[in-house]
NUKE-277146 format. One record per residue (C-alpha): residue number from 1; x, z, y negated. Coordinates in Angstrom, 3 decimals. Layout:
BEGIN
    n         u         w         v
  NUM         X         Z         Y
...
This chain:
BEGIN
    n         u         w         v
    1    22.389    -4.274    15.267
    2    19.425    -2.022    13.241
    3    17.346    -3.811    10.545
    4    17.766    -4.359     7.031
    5    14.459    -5.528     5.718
    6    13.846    -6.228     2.192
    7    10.913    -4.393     0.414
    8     8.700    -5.474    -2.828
    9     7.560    -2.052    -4.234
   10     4.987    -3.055    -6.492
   11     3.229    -1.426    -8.817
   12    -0.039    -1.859    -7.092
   13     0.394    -3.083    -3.394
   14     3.785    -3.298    -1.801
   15     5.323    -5.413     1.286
   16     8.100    -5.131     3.284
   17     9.877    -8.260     4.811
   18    12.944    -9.348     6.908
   19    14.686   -12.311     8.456
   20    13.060   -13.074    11.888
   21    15.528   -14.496    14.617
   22    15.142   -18.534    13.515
   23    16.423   -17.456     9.983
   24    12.894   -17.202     8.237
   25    11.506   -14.803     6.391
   26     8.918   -12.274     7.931
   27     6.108    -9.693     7.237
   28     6.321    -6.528     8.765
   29     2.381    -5.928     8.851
   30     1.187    -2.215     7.659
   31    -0.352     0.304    10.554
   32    -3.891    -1.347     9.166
   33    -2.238    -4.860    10.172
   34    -2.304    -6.201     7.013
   35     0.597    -7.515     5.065
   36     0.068    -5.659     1.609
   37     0.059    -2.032     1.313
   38    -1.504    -0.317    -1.802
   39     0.832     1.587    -3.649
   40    -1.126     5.038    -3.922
   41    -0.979     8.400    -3.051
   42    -4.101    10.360    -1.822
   43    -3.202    14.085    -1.246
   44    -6.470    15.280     0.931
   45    -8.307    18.411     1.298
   46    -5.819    19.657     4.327
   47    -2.755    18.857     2.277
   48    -1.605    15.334     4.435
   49    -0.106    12.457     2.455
   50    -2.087     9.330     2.655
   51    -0.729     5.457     1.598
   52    -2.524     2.845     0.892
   53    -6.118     1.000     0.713
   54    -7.822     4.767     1.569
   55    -6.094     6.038    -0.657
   56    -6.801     3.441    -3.428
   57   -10.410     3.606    -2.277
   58   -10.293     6.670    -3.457
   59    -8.889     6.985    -6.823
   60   -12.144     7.508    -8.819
   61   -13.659     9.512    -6.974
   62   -11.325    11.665    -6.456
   63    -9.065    11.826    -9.306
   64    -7.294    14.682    -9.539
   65    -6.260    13.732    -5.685
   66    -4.996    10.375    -5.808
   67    -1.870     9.093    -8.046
   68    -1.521     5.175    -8.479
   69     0.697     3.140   -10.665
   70     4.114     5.645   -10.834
   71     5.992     2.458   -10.939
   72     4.462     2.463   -14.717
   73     6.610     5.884   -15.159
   74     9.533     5.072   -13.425
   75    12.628     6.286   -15.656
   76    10.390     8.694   -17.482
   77    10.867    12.898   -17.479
   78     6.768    13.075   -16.470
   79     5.328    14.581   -13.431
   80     2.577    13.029   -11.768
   81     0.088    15.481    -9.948
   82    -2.664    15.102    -7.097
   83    -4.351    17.701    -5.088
   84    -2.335    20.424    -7.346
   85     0.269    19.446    -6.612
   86     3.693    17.771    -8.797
   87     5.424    14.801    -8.113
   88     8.149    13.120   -10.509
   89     7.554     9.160   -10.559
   90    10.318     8.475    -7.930
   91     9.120    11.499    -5.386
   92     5.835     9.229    -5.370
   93     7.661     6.238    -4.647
   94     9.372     7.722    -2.047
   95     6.720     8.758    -0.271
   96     5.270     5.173    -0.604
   97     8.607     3.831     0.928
   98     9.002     6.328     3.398
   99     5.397     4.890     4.772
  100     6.484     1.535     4.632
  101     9.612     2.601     6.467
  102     7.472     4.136     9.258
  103     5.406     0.549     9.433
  104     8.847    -1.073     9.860
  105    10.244     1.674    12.439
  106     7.090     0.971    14.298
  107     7.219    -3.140    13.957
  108    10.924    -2.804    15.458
  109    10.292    -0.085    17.844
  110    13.714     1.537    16.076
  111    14.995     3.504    13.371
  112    15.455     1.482     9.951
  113    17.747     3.126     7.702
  114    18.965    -0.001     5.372
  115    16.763    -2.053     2.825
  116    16.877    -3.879    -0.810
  117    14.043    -2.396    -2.881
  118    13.169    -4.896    -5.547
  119    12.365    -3.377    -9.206
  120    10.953    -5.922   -12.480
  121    13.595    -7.445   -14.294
  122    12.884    -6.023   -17.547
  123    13.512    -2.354   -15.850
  124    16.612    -1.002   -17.595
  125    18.674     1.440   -16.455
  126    16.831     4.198   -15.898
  127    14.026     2.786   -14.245
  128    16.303     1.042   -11.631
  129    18.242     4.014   -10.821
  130    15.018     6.067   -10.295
  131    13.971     3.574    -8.208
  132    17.591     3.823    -6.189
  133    16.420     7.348    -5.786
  134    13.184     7.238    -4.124
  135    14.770     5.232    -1.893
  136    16.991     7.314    -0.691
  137    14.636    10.517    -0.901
  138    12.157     7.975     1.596
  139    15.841     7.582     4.265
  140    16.752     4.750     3.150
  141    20.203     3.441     2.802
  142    19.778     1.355    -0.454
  143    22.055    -1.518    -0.036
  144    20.930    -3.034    -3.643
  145    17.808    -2.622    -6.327
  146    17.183    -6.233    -6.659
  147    15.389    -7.752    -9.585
  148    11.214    -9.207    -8.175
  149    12.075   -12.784   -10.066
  150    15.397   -12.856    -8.594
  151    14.129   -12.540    -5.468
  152    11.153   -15.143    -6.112
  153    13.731   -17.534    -7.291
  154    16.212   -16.576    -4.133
  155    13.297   -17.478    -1.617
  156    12.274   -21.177    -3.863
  157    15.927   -21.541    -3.866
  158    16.042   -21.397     0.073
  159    13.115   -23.217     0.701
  160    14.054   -26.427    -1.746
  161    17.682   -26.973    -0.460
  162    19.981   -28.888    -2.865
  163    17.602   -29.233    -5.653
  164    19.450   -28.278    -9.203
  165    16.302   -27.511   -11.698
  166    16.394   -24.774   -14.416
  167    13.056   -22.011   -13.425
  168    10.956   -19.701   -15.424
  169     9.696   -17.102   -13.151
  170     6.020   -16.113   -14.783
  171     5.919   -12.740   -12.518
  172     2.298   -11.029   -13.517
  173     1.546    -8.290   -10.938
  174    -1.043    -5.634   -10.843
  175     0.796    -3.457   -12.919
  176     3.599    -4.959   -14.911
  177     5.026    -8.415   -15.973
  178     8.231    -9.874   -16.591
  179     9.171   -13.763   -17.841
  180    12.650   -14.625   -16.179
  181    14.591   -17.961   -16.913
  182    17.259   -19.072   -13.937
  183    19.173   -21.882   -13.006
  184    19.189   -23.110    -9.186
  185    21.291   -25.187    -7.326
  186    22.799   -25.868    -3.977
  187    25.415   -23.062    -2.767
  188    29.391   -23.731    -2.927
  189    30.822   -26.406    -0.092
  190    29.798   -24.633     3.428
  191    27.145   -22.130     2.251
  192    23.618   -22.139     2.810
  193    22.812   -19.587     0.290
  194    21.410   -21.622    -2.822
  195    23.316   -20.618    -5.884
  196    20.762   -18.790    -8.466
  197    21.937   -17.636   -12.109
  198    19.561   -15.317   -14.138
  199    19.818   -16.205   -17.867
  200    17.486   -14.246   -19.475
  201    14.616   -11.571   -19.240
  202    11.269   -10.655   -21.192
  203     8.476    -8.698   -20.167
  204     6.402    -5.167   -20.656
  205     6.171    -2.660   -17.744
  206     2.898    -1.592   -18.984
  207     0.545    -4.790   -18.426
  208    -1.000    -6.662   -15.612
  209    -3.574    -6.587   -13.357
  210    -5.450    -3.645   -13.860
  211    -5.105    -4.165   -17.800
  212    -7.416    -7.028   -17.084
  213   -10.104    -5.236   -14.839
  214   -10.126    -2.381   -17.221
  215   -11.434    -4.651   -20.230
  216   -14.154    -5.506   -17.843
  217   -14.713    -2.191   -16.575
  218   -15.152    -1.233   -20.446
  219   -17.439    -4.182   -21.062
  220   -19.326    -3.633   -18.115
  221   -20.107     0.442   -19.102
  222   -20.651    -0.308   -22.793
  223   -23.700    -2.836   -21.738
  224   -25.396    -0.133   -18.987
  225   -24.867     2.530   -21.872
  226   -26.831     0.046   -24.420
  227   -29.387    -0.830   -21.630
  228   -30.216     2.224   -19.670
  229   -27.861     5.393   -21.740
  230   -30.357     6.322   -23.944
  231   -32.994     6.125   -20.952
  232   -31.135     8.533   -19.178
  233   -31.046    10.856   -21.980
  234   -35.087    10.803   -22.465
  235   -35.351    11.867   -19.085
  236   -33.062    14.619   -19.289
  237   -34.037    16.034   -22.470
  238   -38.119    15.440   -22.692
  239   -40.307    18.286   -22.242
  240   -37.714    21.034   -22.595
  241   -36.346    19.663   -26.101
  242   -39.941    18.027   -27.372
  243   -42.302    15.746   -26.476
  244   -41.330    12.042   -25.197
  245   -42.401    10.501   -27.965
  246   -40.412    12.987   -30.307
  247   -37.314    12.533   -28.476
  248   -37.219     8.840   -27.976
  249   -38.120     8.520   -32.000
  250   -34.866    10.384   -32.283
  251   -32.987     8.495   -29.665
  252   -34.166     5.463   -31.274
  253   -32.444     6.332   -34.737
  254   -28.885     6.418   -33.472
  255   -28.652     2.698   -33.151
  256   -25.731     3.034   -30.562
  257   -25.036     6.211   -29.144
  258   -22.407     8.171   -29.867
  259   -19.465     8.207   -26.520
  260   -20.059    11.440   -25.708
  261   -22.834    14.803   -24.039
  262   -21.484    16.826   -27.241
  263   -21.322    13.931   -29.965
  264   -25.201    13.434   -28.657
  265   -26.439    17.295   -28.844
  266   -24.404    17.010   -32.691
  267   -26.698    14.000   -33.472
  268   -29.505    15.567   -32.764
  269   -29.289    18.550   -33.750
  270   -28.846    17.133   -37.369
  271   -32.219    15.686   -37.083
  272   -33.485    19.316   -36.112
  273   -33.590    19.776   -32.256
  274   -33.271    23.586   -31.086
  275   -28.932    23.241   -30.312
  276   -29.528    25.950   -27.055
  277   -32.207    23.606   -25.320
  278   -30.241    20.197   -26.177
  279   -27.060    22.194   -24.587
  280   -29.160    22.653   -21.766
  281   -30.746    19.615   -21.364
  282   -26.915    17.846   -21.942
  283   -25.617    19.737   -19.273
  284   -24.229    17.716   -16.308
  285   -26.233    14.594   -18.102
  286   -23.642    11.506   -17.618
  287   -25.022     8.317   -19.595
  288   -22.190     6.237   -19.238
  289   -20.949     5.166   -15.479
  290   -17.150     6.148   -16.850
  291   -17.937     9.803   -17.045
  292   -19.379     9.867   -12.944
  293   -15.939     9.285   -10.430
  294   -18.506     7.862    -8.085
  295   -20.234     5.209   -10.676
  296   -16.670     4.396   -11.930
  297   -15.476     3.889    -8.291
  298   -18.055     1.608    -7.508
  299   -18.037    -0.233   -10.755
  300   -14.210    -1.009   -10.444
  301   -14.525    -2.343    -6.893
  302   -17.079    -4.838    -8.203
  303   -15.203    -5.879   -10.946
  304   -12.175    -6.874    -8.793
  305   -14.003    -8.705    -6.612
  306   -15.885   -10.657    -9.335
  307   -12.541   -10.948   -11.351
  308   -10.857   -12.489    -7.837
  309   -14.083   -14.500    -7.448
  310   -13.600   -16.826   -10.671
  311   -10.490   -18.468    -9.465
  312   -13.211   -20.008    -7.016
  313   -16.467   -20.255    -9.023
  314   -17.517   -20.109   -12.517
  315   -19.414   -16.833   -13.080
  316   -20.073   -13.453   -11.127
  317   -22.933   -10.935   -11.251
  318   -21.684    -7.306   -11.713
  319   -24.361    -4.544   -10.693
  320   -23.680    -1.735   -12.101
  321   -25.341     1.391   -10.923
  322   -25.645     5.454   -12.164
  323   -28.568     8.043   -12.228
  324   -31.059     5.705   -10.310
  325   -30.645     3.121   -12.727
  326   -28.853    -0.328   -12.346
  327   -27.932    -3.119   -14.765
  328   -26.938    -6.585   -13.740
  329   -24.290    -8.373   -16.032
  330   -23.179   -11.615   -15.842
  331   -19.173   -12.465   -15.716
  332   -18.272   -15.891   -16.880
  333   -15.242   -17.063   -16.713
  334   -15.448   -17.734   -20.945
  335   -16.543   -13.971   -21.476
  336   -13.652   -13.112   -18.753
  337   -11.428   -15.105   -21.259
  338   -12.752   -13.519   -24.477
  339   -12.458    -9.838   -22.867
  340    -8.795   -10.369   -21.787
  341    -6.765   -13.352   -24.147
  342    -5.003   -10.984   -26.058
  343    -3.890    -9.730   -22.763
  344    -3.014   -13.474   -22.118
  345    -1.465   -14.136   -25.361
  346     0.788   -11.659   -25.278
  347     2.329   -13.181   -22.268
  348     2.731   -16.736   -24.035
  349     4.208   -15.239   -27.170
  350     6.791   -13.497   -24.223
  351     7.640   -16.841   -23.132
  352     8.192   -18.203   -26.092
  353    10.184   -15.431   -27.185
  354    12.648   -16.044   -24.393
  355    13.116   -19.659   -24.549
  356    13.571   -19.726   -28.454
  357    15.902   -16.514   -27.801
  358    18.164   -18.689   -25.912
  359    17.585   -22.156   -27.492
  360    15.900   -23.543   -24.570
  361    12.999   -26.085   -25.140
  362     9.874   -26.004   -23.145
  363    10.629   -29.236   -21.627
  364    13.973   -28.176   -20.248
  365    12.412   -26.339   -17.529
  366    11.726   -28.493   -14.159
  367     9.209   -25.620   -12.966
  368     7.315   -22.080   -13.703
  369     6.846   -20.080   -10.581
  370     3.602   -18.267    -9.923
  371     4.980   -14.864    -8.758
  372     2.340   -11.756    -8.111
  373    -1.160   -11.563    -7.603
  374    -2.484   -11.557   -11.031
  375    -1.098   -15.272   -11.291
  376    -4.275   -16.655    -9.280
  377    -6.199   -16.017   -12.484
  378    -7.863   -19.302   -13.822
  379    -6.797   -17.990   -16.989
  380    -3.393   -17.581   -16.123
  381    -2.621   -21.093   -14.789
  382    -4.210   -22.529   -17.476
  383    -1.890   -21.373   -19.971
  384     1.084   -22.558   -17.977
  385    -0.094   -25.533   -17.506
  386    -1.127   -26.289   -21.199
  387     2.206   -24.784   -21.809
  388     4.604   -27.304   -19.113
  389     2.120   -29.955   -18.324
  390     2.709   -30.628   -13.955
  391     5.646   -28.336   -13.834
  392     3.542   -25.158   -12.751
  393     4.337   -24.379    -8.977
  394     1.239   -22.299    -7.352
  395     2.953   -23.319    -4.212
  396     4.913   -20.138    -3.621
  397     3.198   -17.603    -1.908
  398     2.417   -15.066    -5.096
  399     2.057   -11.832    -3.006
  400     5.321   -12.001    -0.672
  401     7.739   -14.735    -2.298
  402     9.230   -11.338    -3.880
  403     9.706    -9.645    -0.071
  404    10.982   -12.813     1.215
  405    13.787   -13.235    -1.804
  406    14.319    -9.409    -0.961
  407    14.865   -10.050     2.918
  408    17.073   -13.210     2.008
  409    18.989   -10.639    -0.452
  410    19.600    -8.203     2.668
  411    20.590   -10.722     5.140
  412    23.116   -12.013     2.723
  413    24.423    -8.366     2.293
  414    24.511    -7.830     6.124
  415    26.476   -11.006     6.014
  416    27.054   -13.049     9.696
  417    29.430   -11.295    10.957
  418    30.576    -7.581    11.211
  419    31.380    -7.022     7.478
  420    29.363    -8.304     4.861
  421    29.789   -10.680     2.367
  422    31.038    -9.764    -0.957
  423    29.004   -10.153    -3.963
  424    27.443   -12.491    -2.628
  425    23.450   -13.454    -4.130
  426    22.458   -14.212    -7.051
  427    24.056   -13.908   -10.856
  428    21.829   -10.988   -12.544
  429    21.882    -9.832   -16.089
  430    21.479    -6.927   -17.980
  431    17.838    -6.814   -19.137
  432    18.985    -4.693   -21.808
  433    21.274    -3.592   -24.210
  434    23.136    -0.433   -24.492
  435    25.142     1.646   -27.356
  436    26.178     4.467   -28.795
  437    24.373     6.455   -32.018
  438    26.726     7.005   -34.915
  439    26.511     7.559   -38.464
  440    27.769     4.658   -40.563
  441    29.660     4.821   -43.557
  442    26.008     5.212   -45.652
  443    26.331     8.278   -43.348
  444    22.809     6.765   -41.747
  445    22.233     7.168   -38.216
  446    22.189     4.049   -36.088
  447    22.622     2.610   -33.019
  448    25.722     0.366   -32.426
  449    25.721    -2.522   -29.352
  450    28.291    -1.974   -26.657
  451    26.657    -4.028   -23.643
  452    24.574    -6.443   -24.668
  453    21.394    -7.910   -23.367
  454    22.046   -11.109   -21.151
  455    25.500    -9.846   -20.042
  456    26.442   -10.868   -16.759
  457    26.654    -8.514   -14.279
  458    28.912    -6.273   -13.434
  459    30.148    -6.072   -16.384
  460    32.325    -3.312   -18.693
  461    33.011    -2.782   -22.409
  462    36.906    -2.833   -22.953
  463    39.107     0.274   -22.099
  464    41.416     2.854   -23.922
  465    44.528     0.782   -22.920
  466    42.956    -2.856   -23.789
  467    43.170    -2.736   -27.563
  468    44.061    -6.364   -27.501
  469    40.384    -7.418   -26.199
  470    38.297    -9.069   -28.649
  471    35.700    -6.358   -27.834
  472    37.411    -3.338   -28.228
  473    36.286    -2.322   -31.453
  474    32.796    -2.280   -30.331
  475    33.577     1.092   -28.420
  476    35.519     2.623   -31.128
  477    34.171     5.860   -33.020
  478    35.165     8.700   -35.168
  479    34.500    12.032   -35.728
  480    31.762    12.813   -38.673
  481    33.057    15.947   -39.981
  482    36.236    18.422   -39.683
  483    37.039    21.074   -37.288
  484    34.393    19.300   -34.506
  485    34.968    21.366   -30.853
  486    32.399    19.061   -29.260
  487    31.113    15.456   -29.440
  488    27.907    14.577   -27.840
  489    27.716    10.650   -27.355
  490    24.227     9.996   -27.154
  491    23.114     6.679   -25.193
  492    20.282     4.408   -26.473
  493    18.837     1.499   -24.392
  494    17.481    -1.781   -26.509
  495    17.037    -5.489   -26.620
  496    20.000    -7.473   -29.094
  497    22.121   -10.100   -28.083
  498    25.240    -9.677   -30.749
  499    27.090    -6.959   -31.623
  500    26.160    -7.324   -35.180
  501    22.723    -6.221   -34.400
  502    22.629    -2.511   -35.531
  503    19.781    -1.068   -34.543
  504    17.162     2.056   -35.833
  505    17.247     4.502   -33.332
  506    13.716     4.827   -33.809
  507    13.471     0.926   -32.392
  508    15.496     2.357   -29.459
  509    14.849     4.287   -26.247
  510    17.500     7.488   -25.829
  511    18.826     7.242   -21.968
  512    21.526    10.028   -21.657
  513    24.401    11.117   -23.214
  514    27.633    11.879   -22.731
  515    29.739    15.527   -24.317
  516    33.073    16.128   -24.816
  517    33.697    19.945   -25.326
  518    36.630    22.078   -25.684
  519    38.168    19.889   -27.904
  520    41.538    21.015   -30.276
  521    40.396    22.898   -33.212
  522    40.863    22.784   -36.891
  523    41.246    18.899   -36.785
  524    40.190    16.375   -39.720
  525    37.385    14.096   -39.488
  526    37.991    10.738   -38.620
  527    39.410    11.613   -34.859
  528    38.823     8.630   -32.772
  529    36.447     8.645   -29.843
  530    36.648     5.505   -27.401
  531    33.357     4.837   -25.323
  532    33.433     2.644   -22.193
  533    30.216     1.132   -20.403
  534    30.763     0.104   -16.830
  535    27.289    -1.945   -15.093
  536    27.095    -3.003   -11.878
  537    24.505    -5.408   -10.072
  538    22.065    -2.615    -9.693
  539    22.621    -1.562   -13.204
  540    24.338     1.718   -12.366
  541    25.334     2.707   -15.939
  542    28.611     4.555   -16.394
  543    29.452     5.731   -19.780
  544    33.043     6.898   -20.391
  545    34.056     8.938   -23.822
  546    37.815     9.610   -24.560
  547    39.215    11.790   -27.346
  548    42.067     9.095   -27.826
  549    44.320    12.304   -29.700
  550    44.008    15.162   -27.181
  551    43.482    12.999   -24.321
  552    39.981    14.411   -23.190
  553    37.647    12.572   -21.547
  554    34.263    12.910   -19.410
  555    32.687    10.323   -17.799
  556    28.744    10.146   -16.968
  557    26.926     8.146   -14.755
  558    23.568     7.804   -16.358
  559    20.707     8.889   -13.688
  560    16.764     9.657   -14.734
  561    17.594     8.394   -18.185
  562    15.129    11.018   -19.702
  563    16.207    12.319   -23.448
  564    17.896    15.396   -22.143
  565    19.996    13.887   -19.885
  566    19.560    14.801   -16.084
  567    22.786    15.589   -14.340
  568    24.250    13.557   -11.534
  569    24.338    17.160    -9.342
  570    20.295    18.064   -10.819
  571    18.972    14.191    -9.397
  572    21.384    14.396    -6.418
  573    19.396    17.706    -5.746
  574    16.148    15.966    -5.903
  575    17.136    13.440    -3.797
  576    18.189    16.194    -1.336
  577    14.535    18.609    -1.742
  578    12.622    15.450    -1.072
  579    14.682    13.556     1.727
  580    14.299    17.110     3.834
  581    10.620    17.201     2.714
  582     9.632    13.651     4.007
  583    12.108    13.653     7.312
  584     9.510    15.378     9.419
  585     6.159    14.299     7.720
  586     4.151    11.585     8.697
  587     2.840     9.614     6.069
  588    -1.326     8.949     6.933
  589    -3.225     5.572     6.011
């Protein structure tokens, strides 16, 4: 029987795992033979894809070649380029997976062809189904897009047998964060799955790790620039502009210099210098270790390292170096603090968000989990702790708990005997909400809740035919003016938890929509127009509209999510271009 391994696809460094022959989880290690692989793609100078830490070596020195961080786009209608070269966020991903595949195909010494890719739990729709989609373009049969602290919680569930506690999941990568509340117990009479229930979700797709090394990064430039710009600038432009002393007198008066070669040359040629020999002198100049790929390289490797170097001492010296110059700062874990709390703090006011959202104190919950690498901050844990005094668990292995819940996730699905279990794992949520736009009777446009945030999953909004459900008039709409031919139903993703919560569509993020055309003419206004939502564990969003009068309908199943609505057949073609792309090409590293 082939494989099914479970994979984390991180935003910055991704692992794959599965479940070894004793029942344990196990790390299929990378072609380097190391556990994590970096999540970047380096297109080089003879057109071969390259994964991982060479290609993340090289992603300031060479950036127009390298793409990192397309889990930050996932969902989104962008294309990502290296090399020349255009990739949509999931065609990145894919090529990511499909060299995580070929790590796995070479750990097994056969083809794998079945995994459970696990996505943040604040991804909505979108997201996850993009993510379904690289997976598939990389050869992979996806048996489920899992949320990361679902699996966290999966793998401290099987690892603390019988213990009933209520978790909060702090999951802090390198590239996004989510907060994730669950209650865990022991499994039903005869299984050895631990039961897990997902209550509620927070987070922001757009912060971790790097966030924090790019405040130092900043910090670190700004004090070279102070130090050694304007010394750079004096050599560049004496003699050919004026005299030393002229030029440094005029250096001198800026106080701090402007950010940029042409904001410089503006500066001083207000205070009289000849604007042709400043250009000249300017040219090619770089003050500030930002502007040179090579200085910024450098500089961000050293800032990792001293940023992963607190959690052990108290300080770190920085060198920073451009131009023949070098300046050594100082990182203390207090001017670490002051360059990043607001970073911090907007992770606290996330978990306090979610526990007030759902009336839960902070000393209901037994234990926080530590999941993803940013976690091992000294920053980090002190928060948590301040926050649930001896309930923080640093325990759980922050880089692969996430793999491990994933591989636990696709042994359940594979089941123990020839068929596999149903349903079985555990009880997700949707991280969102999702409606319909409509004008109300104001004749304002707004957005109106049919699945709601918190939802268990699957789940579906009531039917046509079950007008007697409490919830059917949450899908119920009406024309807007007479003689209508077409209605477009356009659907908006956002974050209530009742129905009465009418949104802006402004506050809201347009997914898709659904159109009903060729509809009877010359009819009145007022013609109702039913809208079902279907979500299953993956969050596969299907939107149904019915013209309840002529009998019409269309049903959608919501795919890239982007505000124009891709087609099921345009992303199934996608899928199709890439899968044939990848089949033969070996991914470098």
């Amino acid at each position: 029987m082939s494989k099914i391994i479970g994979i984390d696809l991180g935003t910055t460094f991704s692992v794959v795992c599965f479940i070894d022959e004793h029942g344990q989880p196990d790390v299929v290690l990378n072609s380097e033979t190391e556990p994590l692989t970096a999540s970047a793609l380096w297109i080089d100078d003879d057109d071969n894809m390259v994964v991982g830490q060479l290609a993340l070596d090289n992603v300031i020195a060479f950036p127009h070649d390298v793409i990192t961080m397309a889990k930050r786009s996932m969902g989104l209608d962008v294309r990502l380029r290296a090399h020349g070269k255009e990739f949509t966020p999931p065609e990145v991903s894919a090529v990511i997976l499909r060299k995580l595949k070929q790590d796995a195909e070479r750990h097994f010494g056969n083809e794998v062809t079945e995994a459970v890719i696990t996505c943040p739990a604040y991804f909505g729709a979108a997201e996850t189904q993009a993510t379904e989609q690289a997976g598939q373009m990389a050869g992979f049969n996806v048996r489920r897009i899992f949320p990361e602290p679902a699996a966290a919680a999966l793998a401290f569930g099987y690892d603390n047998p019988g213990l009933e506690q209520t978790l909060l999941v702090y999951d802090l990568g390198g590239g996004t964060f989510d907060i994730t509340l669950f209650k865990v117990g022991p499994g039903a009479a005869g299984e050895v799955a631990p039961r897990i229930d997902m209550i509620s979700t927070d987070g922001n797709r757009q912060l971790g790790g790097a966030d924090w090394n790019g405040r130092v990064v900043d910090w670190v430039s700004a004090t070279f620039v102070a130090q050694q710009g304007k010394s750079i600038l004096l050599n560049a432009l004496k003699g050919s502009c004026g005299s030393e002393e002229e030029v440094q007198t005029a250096l001198d008066s800026f106080g701090d210099l402007p950010p940029t070669q042409e904001a410089v040359a503006g500066r001083l040629v207000e205070l009289g210098f000849d604007r042709e020999k400043v250009t000249a002198g300017l040219q090619n100049v770089v003050f500030d270790p930002r502007m040179d790929p090579s200085a910024h390289q450098d500089l961000y490797l050293r800032v990792e390292r001293a940023k992963l170097s607190l959690s052990r001492v108290g300080k770190a010296v920085i060198v920073c170096q451009l131009a023949g110059l070098s300046v050594k700062v100082e990182l203390t874990r207090e001017k670490f603090k002051e360059l990043t709390q607001d970073l911090l703090d907007s992770t606290e006011q996330a978990i306090d968000r979610l526990l007030i959202a759902k009336g839960y104190s902070h000393d209901q919950i037994d234990q926080v989990l530590c999941v993803g690498g940013s976690t091992r901050l000294e920053m980090v844990r002190d928060m948590l702790r301040r926050k649930f005094p001896n309930r923080v668990n640093t325990n759980i292995k922050a880089d692969l708990c996430v793999a491990q819940g994933a591989a636990r996730m696709a042994s359940l699905l594979r089941g123990p005997g020839p068929s596999p279990v149903p349903d079985p794992g555990p009880s997700l949520i949707s991280p969102h909400a999702y409606g319909v736009g409509a004008k109300d009777e104001h004749d304002r446009y707004r957005v109106y809740p049919v699945i709601l945030k918190d939802q268990k999953l699957p789940c579906a909004s009531a039917r046509p035919d079950e007008r007697s459900r409490p919830d059917y008039e949450y899908g119920q709409f009406f024309t807007s003016s007479n003689n209508m031919t077409q209605v477009v139903l356009s659907v908006y993703e956002f974050d209530v938890l009742s129905h009465a919560d009418i949104q802006d569509p402004e506050l809201c993020r347009k997914i898709g929509s659904v159109v009903i055309d060729e509809l009877p003419p010359n009819r009145p206004r007022g013609q109702e127009i039913f809208a079902t939502f279907e979500m299953d564990e993956s969050l596969q969003l299907t939107v149904s509209a019915l013209d309840v009068s002529s009998g019409t309908a269309k049903s959608v199943q919501l795919t890239l999510g982007d505000a124009t609505s891709v087609s099921k057949k345009q992303a199934e073609g996608r899928v199709k271009a890439m899968s044939k792309l990848l089949e033969g090409t070996e991914i470098q590293s």
